[in-house]
C-alpha positions as a printed Julia matrix, in Angstrom:
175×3 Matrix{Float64}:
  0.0    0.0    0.0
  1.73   3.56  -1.23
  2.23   6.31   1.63
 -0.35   9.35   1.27
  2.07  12.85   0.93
  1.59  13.34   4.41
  2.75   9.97   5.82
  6.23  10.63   3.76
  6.24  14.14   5.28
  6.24  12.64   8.5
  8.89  10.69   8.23
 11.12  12.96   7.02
 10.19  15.39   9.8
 11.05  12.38  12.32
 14.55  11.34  10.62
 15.24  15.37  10.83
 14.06  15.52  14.31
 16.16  12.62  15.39
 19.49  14.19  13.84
 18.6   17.59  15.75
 17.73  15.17  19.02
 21.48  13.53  18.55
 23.18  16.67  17.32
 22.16  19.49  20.0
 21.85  20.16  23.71
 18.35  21.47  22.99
 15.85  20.46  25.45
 13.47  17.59  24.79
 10.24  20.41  24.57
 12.24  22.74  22.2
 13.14  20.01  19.63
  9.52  19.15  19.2
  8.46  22.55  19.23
 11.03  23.16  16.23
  9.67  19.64  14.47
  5.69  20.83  15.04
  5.94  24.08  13.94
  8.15  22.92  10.11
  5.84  20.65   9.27
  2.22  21.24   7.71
 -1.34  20.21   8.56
 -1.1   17.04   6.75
  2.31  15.64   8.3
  0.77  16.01  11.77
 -1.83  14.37  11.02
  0.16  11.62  10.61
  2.73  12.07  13.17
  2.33   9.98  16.48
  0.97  12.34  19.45
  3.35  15.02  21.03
  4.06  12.63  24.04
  5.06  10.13  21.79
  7.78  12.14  19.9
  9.1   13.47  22.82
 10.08   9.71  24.17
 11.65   8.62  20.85
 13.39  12.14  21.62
 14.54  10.91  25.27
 15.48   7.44  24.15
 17.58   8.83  21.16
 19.36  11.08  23.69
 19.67   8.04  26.22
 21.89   5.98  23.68
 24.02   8.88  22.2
 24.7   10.39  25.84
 25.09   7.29  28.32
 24.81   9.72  30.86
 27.17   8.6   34.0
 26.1    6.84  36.71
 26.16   8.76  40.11
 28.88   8.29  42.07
 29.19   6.56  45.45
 31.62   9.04  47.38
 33.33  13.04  46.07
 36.3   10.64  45.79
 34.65   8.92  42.64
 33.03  11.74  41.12
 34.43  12.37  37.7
 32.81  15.52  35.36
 33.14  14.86  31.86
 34.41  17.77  29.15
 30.78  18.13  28.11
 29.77  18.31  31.81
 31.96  20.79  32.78
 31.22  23.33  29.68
 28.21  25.98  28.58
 27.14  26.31  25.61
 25.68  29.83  25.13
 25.34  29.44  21.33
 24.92  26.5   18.96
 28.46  25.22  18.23
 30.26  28.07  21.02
 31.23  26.25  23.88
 33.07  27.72  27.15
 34.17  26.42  30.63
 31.76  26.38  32.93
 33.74  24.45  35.69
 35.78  27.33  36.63
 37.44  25.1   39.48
 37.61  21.43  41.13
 39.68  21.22  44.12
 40.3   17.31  42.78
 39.81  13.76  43.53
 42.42  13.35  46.0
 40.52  16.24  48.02
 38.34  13.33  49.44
 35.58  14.19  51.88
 36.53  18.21  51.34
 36.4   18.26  47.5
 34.44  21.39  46.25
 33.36  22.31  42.67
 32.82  25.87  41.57
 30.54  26.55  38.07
 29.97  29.85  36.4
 31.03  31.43  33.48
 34.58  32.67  32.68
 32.9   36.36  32.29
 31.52  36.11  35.79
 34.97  35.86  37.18
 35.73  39.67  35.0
 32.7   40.59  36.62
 32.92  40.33  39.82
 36.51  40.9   40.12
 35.73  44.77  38.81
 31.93  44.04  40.89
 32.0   47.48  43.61
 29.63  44.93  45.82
 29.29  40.85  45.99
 27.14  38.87  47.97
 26.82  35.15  48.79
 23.86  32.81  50.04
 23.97  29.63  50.51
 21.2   26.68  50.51
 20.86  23.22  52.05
 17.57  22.34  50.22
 18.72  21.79  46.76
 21.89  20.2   47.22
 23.18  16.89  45.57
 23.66  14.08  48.08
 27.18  14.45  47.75
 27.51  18.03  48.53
 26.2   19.71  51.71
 25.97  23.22  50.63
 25.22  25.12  47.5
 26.64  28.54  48.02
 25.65  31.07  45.36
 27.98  34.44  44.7
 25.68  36.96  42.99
 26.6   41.15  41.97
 24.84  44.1   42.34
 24.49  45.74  38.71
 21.94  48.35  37.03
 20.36  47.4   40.07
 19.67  44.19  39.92
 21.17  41.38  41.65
 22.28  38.92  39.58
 23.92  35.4   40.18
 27.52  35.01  38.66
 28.95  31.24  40.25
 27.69  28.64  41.96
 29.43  26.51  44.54
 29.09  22.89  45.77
 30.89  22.78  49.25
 30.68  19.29  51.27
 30.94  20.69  54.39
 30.67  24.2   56.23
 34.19  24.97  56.81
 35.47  28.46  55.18
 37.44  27.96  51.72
 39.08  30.29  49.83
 39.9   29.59  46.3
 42.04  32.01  43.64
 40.42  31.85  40.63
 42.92  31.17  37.85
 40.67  31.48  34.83
């Protein structure tokens, strides 16, 4: 039995959706979004429902990522490349792990994320301010401490913190 126009429309819109689903960092939503709003009447007719695409979507991503499994101890945590970068543009990448005290920091490792700029920021910043939270954290961590500027007056968060424990630390950023 032939495909009707719309069928083959839909499964080129698929195939295209599943390169965009391997290919980008894009969330799940935003890559069916793009696929619904290419594709005329027709084709989504004969697309499978929304909830649908967005699993082949997830299950795509879940064999091209193997996404790590969670580590037992600070010891054993390891953060990929593509973990410890920000993409702020299709195909730009920059750090975003500005510092990792290390595996063989044990029980006191501490991770600090943010963007390079944030460091130029606050470094010429006339006022800085830090809270911290408990709520949120990652069972590994104790403490997510958050360093934010004052700016056109707004406050605004520039780097984020996970700390395993209360004592003080003081890191030099060499970014």
């Amino acid at each position: 039995m032939p495909l009707n126009p719309g069928e083959v429309a839909a499964m080129i819109a698929i195939t295209v959706m599943i390169r965009k689903a391997e290919d980008t960092e894009e969330i799940t939503g935003v890559v069916v979004e793009l696929l619904l709003a290419d594709v005329g009447e027709a084709c989504q007719g004969a697309l499978p429902t929304t909830n649908a695409i967005k699993q082949l979507v997830r299950r795509v991503r879940k064999k091209v990522d193997k996404v790590p499994s969670n580590p037992k101890s600070l010891r054993d945590l390891v953060i990929l490349g593509k973990y410890a970068q920000y993409s702020p543009l299709p195909g730009v990448f920059e750090r975003f792990l500005l510092f990792n005290s290390g595996n063989s920091s044990g029980a006191n490792r501490f991770l600090i994320f943010g963007r390079p700029r944030s460091v130029e920021i606050l470094h010429s910043s006339e006022f800085g301010f830090g809270d911290g939270t408990f709520k949120i954290t990652l069972s590994l961590f104790y403490l997510i401490f958050l360093i934010f500027e004052l700016r056109f007056g707004a406050v605004q968060p520039l780097l984020y913190a996970l700390l395993p424990n209360k004592t003080r630390y003081h890191v030099l950023f060499n970014v």
